[in-house]
N, C-alpha and C positions, 0 to 999 in steps of 0.2 A: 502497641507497636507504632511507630512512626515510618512514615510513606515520604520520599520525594521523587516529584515527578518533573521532568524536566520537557520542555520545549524551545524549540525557534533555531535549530538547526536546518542547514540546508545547504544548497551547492551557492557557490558564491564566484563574481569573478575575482582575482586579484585587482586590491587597491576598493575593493565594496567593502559592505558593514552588513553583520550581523545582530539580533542580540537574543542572547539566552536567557528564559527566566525556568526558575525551578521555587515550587510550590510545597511547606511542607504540611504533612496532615497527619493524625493521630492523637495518641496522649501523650500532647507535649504540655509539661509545667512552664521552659521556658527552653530559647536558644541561646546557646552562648555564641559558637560559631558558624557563621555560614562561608563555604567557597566553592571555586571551580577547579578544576584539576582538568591535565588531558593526559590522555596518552598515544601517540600518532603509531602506527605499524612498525613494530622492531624496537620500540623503545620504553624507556619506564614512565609509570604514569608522574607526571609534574603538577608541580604550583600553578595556577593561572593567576589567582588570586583569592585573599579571603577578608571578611569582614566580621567584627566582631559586634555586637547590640549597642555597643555605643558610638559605633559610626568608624572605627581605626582600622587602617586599611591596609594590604600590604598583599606584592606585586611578585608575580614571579620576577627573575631576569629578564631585561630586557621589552617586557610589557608592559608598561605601566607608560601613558600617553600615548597610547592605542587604545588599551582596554579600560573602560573603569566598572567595575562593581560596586551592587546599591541595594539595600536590604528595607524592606518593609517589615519592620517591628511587628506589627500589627496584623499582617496577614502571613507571616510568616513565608515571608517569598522572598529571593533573592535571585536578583540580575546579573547579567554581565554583557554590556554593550560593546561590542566590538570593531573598530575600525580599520581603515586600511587593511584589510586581511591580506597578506601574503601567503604563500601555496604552503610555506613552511607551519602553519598554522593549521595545516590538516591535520584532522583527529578525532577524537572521539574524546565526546566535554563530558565529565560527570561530576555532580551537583554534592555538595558533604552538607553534614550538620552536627554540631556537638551538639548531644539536645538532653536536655531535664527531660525525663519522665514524670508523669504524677506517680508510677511505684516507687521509683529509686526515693531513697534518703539521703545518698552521699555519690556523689561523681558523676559525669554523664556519660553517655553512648554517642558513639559515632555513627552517623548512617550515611548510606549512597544512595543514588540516582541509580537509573539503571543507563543511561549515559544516552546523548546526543551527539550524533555523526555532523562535524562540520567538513566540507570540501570545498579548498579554494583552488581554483582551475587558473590557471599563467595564461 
């Protein structure tokens, strides 16, 4: 089984910085994808951003020059630094990974975070 755990949420004021890292662990052969996802109260969960192993990157709407995401190959962790937060940016962050097993032979599995509460207070 594969585990991600996330941290570095917290209350923030608007126009501050956060940043999230999420750690994965288990029997992973390799990862293809890592990203962020939120989903704020009443709404569906979205894109933040995600990052594929060889570095290519891609932003939700409207994020991208606030946020950037950054993956370590090697430890199997993945960030997302956050800027200028706005209140609109409250939510709850959860951490994915497309990941190789060492059982699988063909395809991978997706996994979650169990998610981090961010709050940006006006």
């Amino acid at each position: 089984q594969v585990q991600l755990v996330e941290s570095g949420g917290g209350l923030v004021q608007a126009g501050g910085s956060l940043r999230l890292s999420c750690a994965a662990s288990g029997s992973i052969s390799s990862i293809l994808a890592m990203g962020w996802y939120r989903q704020a109260p009443g709404k569906q969960r979205e894109l933040v951003a995600s990052i594929l192993s060889g570095g290519s990157t891609n932003y939700g709407d409207s994020l991208k020059g606030r946020f950037t995401i950054s993956r370590d190959n090697a430890k199997n962790t993945v960030s997302l630094q956050m800027n200028s937060l706005k209140p609109e940016d409250t939510a709850v962050y959860y951490c994915n990974a497309d990941v190789i097993t060492h059982s699988m032979v063909v395809g991978a599995a997706t996994y979650w975070g169990q998610g981090t509460r961010v709050t940006v207070s006006s």
